[in-house]
C-alpha positions in Angstrom: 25.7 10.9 -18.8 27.9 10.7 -15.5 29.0 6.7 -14.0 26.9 6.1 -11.7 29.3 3.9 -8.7 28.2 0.4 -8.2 28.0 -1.0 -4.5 27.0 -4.0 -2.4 23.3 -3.5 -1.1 21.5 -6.5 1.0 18.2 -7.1 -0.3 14.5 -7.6 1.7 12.5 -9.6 -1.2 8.5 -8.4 -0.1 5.7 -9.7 -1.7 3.4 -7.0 -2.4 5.0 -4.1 -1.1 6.8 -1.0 -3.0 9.1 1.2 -0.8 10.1 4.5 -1.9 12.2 7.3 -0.8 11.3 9.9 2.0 9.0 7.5 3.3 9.7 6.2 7.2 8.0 2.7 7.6 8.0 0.3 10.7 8.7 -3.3 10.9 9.0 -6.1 13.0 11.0 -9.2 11.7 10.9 -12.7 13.3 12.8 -14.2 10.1 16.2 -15.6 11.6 18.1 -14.8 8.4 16.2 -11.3 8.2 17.1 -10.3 11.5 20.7 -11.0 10.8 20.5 -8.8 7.6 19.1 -5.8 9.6 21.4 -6.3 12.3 24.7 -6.4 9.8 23.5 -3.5 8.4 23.0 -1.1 11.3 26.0 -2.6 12.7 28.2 -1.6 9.6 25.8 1.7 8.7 24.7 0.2 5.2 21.6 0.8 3.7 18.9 -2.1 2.7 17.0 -2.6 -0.6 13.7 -3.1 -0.1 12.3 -4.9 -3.2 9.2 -6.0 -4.5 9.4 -9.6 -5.4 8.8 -11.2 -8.3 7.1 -14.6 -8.0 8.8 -17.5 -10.0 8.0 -20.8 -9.8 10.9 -23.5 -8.5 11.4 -26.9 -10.1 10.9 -29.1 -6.8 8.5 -31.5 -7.2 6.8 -29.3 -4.3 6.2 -26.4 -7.2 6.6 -24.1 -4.0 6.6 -20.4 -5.2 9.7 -18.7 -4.5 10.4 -14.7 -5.2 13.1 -13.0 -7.0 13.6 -9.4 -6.7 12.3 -6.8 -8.8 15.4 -5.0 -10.7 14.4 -1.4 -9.0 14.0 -1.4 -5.7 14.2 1.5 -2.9 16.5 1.8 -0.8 16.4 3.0 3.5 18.6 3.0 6.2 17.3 0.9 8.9 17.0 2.4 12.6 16.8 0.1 15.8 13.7 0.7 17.3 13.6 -2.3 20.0 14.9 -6.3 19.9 13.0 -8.4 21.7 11.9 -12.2 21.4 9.3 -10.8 20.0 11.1 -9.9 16.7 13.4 -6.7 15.6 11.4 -3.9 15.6 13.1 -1.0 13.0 12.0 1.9 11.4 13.3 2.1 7.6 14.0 5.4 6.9 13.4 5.5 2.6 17.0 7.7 1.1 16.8 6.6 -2.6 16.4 4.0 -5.4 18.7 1.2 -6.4 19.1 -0.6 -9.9 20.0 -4.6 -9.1 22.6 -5.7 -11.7 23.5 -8.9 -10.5 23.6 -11.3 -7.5 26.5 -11.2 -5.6 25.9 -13.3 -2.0 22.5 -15.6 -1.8 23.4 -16.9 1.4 22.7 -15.7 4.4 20.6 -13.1 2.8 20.9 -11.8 -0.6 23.6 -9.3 -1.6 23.6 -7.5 -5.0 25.7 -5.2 -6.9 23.5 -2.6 -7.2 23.5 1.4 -8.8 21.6 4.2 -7.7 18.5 4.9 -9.6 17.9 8.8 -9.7 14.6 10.3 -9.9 13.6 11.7 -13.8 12.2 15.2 -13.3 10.0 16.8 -15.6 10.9 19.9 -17.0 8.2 22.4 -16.0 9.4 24.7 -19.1 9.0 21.5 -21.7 5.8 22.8 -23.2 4.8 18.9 -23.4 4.8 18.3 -19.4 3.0 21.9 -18.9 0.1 21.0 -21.5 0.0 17.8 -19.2 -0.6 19.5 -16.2 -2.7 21.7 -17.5 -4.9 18.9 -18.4 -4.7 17.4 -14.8 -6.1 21.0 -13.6 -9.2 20.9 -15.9 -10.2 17.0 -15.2 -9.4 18.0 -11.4 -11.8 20.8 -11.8 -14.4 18.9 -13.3 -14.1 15.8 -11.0 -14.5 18.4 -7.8 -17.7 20.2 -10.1 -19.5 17.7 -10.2 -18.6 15.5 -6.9 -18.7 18.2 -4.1 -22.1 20.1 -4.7 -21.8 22.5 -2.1 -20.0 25.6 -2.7 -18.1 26.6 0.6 -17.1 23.0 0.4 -15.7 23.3 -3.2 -13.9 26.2 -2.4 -12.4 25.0 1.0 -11.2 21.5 -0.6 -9.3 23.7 -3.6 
């Protein structure tokens, strides 16, 4: 197995949402600290991780919830679309997957060493994965059967 080469990747902690490669999604931050991260990084042409966050709880007194990353995030390069007073509007463009291994900034924004993550493909020869899609195909089949009754319908939607 090739070393994989660690680098520096500011991290976007977002409840609820999963970014992933070849995907373009807009944005439009009003965060202070945010809009510093985005600008740093188009300035200097890095990438941002985009990472689901993990809720844990804190040990104020508050019991605010606070978020950690989740260790694989994706990763996009962000593209100026407009800054306003508004807020920073940007398109990230999704390029790959990151592993977090460990915090190296908190402050302004978080900064971890990350890896890349590459993609696992199936091997369409593995007699395994093609019984597996072979399966798919027949519960596909019977799903469209018995959901789209008429015929010309069937047919055009397969």
């Amino acid at each position: 197995m090739e070393k994989l080469e660690k680098y520096k990747l500011s991290v976007l902690i977002l409840p609820e949402m999963v970014f992933y490669a070849n995907i373009d999604v807009p944005f439009i931050f009003t965060d202070p600290q945010v809009k510093d991260m985005i600008r740093d990084c188009i300035k200097n042409d890095h990438p941002i991780g985009i990472s689901m966050a993990e809720p844990i709880q804190s040990v104020t007194k508050d019991h605010e919830t606070h978020h950690a990353p989740r260790q694989i995030c994706g990763v996009g390069m962000p593209i100026l679309l407009s800054d306003t007073a508004e807020g920073l509007k940007v398109l990230l463009r999704g390029i790959s997957r990151a592993k977090l291994l460990r915090v190296e900034q908190h402050l302004p924004y978080p900064v971890y060493i990350a890896e890349e993550y590459p993609d696992v493909r199936e091997d369409l020869e593995n007699p395994r994965v093609r019984y597996t899609f072979e399966e798919l195909r027949r519960i596909f089949n019977i799903w469209v059967n018995a959901t789209i009754t008429n015929g010309i319908d069937r047919e055009t939607f397969c």
